[in-house]
N, C-alpha and C positions, 0 to 999 in steps of 0.2 A: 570336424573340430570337436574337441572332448574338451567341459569344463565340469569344476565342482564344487562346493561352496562350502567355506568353513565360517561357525560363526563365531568372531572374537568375543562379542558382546552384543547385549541386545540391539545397535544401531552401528553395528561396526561386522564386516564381515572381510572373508578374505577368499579371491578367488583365483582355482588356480587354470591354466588353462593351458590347451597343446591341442596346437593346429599341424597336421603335416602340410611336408614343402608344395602336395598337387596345391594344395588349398591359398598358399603365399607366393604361388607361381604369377596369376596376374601382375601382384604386383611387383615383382620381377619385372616382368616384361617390360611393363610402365616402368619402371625406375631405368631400365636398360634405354627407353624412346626418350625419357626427356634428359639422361645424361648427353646422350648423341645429339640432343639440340644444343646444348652449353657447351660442347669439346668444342675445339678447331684441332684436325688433326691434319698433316699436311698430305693429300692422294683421297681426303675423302670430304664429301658436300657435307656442310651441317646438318645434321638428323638424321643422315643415313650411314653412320658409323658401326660396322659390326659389331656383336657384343663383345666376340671374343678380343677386336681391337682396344674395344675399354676397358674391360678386364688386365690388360696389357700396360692401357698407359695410367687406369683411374684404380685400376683394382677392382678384384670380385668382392672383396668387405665392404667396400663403400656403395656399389650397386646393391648389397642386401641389408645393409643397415637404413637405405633410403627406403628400399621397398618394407622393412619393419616396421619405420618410424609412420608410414601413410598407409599400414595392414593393422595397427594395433590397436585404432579405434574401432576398424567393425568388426574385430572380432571380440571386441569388449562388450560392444551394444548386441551383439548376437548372445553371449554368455551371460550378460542381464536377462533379457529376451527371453530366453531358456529356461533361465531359474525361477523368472518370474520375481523380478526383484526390482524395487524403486531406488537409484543412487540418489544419493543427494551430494552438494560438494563436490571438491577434485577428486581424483581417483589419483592413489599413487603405487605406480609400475616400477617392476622390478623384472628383465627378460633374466634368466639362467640357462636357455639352452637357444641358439639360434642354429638352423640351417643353410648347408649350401656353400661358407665359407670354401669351402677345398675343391669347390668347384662342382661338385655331385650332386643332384637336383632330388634328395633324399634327405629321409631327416622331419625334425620338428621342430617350428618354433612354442618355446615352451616360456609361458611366462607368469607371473603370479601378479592380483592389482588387489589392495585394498582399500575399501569405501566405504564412506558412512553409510546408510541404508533407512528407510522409514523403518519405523518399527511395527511387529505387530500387532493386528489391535482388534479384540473380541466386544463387538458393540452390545448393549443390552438389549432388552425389549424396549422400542419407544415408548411405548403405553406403561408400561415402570415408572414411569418420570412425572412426579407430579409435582406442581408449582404454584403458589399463589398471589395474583397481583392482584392490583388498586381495583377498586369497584368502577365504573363509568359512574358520575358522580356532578351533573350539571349542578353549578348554584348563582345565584344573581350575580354574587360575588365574581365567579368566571366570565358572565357577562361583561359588567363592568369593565373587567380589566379589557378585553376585547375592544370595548367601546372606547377607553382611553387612550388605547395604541393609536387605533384608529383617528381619534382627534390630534392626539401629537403629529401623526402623519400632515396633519392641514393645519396646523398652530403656525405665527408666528413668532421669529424673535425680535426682541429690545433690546438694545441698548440700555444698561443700566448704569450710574453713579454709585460703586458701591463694591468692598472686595468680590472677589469669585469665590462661592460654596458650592456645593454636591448638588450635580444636575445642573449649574451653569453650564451657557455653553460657553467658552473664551476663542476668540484668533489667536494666536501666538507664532511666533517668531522661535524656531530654536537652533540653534548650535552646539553640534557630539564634538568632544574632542577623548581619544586616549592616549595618555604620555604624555600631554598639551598639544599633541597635534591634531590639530583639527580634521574630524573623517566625513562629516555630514552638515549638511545646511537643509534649513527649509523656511518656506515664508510664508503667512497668512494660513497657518495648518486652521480649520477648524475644529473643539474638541469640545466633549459634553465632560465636564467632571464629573470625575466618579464612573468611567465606563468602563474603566482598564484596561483602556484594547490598545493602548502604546505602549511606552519605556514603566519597570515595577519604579514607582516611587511618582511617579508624575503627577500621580490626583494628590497626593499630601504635599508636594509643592506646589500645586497651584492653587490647592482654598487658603484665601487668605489674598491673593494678589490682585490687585487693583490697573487699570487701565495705565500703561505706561511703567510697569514697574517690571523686576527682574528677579530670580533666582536661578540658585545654581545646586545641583542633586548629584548623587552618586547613585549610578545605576549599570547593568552588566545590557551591554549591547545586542540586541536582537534581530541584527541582520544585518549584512553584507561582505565584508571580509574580515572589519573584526569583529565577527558575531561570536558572545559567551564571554568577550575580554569586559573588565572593570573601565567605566570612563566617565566622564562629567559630563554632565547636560546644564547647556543653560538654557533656557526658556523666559520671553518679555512678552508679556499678553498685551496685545493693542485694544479688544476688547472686551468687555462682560456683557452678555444677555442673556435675559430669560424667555422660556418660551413661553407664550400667552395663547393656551386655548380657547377654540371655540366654544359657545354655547350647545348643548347636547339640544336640539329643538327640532322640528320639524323642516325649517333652512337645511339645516346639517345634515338631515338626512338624505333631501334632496342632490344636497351639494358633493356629500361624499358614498351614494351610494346609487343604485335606480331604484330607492325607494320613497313613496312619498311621507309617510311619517316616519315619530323616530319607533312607535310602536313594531311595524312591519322591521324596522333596522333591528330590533332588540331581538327581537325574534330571530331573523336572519343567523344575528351573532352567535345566540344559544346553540341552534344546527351548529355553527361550524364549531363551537367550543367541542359540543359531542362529538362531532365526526374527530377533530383535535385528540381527545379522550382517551377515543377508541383504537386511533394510532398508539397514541404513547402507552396506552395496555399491550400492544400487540410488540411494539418493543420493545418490554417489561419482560412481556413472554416470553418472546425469541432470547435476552440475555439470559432469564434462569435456567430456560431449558440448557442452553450452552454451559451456563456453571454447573448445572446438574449431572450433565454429561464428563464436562472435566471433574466434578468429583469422587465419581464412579470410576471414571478411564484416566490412569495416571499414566501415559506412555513414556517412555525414555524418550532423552532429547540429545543427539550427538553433541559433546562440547565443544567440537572445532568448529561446528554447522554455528550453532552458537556464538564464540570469539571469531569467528569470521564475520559473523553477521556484525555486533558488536563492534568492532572496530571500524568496519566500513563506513556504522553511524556516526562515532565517535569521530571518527578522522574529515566524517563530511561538514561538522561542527566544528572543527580545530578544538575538540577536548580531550583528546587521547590522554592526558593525563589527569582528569579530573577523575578521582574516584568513587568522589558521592554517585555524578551521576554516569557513572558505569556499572554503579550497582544497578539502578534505576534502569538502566537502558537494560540490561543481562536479564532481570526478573520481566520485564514485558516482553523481550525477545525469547525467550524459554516458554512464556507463556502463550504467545502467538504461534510458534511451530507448532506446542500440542495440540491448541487448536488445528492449526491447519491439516497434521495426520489424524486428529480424530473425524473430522471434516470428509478429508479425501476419502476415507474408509468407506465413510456412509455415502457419497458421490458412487464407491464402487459396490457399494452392496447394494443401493437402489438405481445403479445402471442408467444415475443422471446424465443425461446431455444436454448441453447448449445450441439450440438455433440459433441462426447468421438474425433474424430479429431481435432475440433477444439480447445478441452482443453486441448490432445497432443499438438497443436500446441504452446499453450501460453504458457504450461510449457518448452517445450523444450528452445522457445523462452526467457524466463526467467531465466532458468537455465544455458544457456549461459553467464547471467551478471556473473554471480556468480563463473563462470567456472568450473562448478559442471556438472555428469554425470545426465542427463534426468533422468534417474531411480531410480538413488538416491537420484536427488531434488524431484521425485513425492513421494518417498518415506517417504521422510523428510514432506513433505505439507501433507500426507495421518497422519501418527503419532503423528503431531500437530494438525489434524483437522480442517485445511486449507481450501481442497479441495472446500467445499461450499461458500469460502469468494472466489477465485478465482473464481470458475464458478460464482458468481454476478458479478466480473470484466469484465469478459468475454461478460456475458450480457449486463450489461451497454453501453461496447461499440459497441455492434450491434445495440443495442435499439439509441445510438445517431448517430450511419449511416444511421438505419430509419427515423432520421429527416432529417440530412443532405441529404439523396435523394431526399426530398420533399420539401427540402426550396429552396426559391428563392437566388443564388449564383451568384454576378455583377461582374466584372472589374472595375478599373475606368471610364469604359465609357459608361458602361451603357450595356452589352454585358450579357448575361448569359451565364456563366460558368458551362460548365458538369461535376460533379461528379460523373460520374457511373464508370470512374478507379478507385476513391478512396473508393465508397462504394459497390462498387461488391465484394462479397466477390471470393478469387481466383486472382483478380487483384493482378498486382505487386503494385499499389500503395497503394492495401488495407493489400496487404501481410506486406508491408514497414511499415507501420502504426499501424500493428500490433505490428511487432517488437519492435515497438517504446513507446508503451504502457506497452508494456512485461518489456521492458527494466525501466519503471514507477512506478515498482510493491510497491509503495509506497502506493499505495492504499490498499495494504495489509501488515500491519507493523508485524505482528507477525509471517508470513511468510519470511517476509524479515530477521528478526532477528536470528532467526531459521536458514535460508540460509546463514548467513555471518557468523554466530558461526562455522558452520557444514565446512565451506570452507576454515574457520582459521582454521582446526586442519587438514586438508587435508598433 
């Protein structure tokens, strides 16, 4: 087989390709054995139909147009292969010359495919790349905050006489309808006002309401079939409370920690604030190094790779027609391919691999979100066919530790910052980061979908 590679554009090529008939003889053959299992011809047993009888009653065209249609992948993947080329997207085939029709086992199947392609991409020196993040910076003040979470955790709440304001918590009662038909019920929700992790508009409809009262908001639905449409919400709060923390004492300490004062507690807390710190500098780090990267490497992005991608989102949301956010979805989809080919580049120039632990590790760590058993999220990601979009996750993010060890990492003052907690692999702070990725697995949406389906029917 002889192929050659023209380039249309830099993520768009065209290839042309011509196999002689020795080479599309197997699958002849094959096409000739499983048409003799589908004839019924009368003098002869199913499957053992001679060729020339099919030829006869089915035609020599339809036996080589079978054997094309099941030869023209692997001579596709062989012609990648060859060139040394990443496709992305569908390939679309066009044959111009087949052999064989006239019965003469001579001849070439010739045919041309073109496909999007990664694009090329000249990495810099890592150590070029320098960045400056936030100081590690303990203050009482971080403390403190530490220490209050930690009381909220073990607070009470009351029962109060009196409207709901910001950081009440209320019960409520609510009712979605869109059109006036009614889509959702729910009862006894509990909610903190002011958290905004429900319906946009919910916390300014609910300060203000008192024990047994009701309102009605206009808000865009965020989940279930009509997720993104316009609809009313009503909500009836049954009650208000506040929560009433404990005393910060030496009780408290005891009660919420294995320490016996709250001195040994305060202390405690300061470590984890720094350990805390030290994380969120290191992925302070690892984002600039990446914008650093994408500002130096502006790769081409195919735009069908693109509107394909784009619609898929768009249509899994029923917004196919909302334009705001298809702008919205196109600029972070454009910007995640570049990422990903500037990524894979560097995977292949430092020769990263994944171990089967470390892909335990991401799934476990994934599987987590989802609160799904490990085995039956690997399970799930093996079934969908996952597996290989996760181990690229996987890589990508070793492959951007390999930068991050090599690039130049400041404080504000001018100080170089070591990275080697963050990108040692085995470190806690590489372990934390991993999680935190894991926990990101939006880099993998049909895995994710797949995970949330599986976990709703749990």
């Amino acid at each position: 087989m002889k192929s050659s590679v023209e380039n249309i554009d830099p993520t768009r090529v065209k290839l042309s390709i011509d196999a002689p008939f020795a080479e599309l003889k197997p699958s002849v053959d094959e096409a000739y054995k499983e048409i003799a299992k589908q004839v019924s011809i009368p003098g002869f047993r199913r499957g053992k139909v001679p060729a020339r009888i099919i030829d006869q009653r089915v035609g020599r065209p339809a036996v080589i147009q079978e054997a094309v249609n099941n030869s023209l992948d692997g001579f596709y993947r062989q012609a990648v292969a060859d060139n040394g080329l990443t496709p992305l997207g569908q390939p679309e085939v066009e044959v111009s010359e087949v052999p064989g029709l006239d019965g003469k086992d001579e001849g070439e199947l010739s045919f041309t495919i073109e496909v999007d392609v990664a694009p090329s991409i000249e990495l810099p020196a890592y150590d070029s790349i320098e960045v400056t993040v936030d100081a590690v910076e303990v203050t009482d003040a971080d403390v403190e905050e530490q220490l209050d979470e930690l009381r909220a955790r073990f607070g009470t709440l009351t029962a109060v006489e009196r409207p709901a304001a910001k950081d009440d918590f209320v019960t409520l009662d609510l009712v979605a309808k869109v059109d006036g038909e009614e889509i959702d019920t729910a009862s006894d929700i509990s909610y903190q006002v002011g958290a905004g992790t429900m319906l946009e508009g919910m916390d300014e409809a609910l300060e203000g309401l008192s024990d047994g009262e009701s309102t009605t908001f206009e808000t865009t639905m965020a989940g279930g079939e009509r997720a993104g449409e316009k609809g009313e919400v009503t909500v009836t709060v049954k009650a208000v409370k506040v929560r009433e923390l404990p005393e910060v004492d030496d009780d408290f300490a005891q009660l919420a920690s294995e320490f016996d004062t709250v001195e040994e507690l305060r202390e405690d807390l300061r470590r984890q604030a720094a350990e805390k710190k030290e994380f969120d500098q290191g992925v302070e780090a690892r984002d600039k190094v990446l914008e650093a990267l994408l500002e130096q490497i502006d790769p081409p992005v195919p735009a069908k790779l693109v509107e394909d991608e784009v619609n898929r989102h768009l249509e899994g949301e029923s917004r196919l027609d909302d334009d705001e956010h298809r702008a919205e979805v196109t600029e972070e989809t454009t910007r995640n391919l570049r990422v990903q080919f500037i990524l894979d580049e560097v995977v292949k120039a430092e020769e990263v691999e994944v171990s089967q632990p470390e892909l335990i590790e991401y799934i476990i760590n994934a599987s987590q979100q989802y609160g799904m058993n490990p085995n039956e999220f690997a399970q799930l990601l093996d079934q969908g066919n996952q597996v290989p979009a996760i181990m690229g996750d996987v890589a990508r993010r070793k492959g951007l530790a390999e930068v991050l060890a090599k690039a130049v990492v400041k404080d504000p003052e001018g100080n170089v910052v070591d990275m080697t907690a963050f990108t040692t692999p085995g470190g806690a702070a590489a372990e934390a980061a991993a999680e935190e990725e894991a926990a990101e697995a939006a880099e993998a949406p049909a895995a994710e979908a797949e995970a949330e389906e599986a976990a709703a029917e749990k």
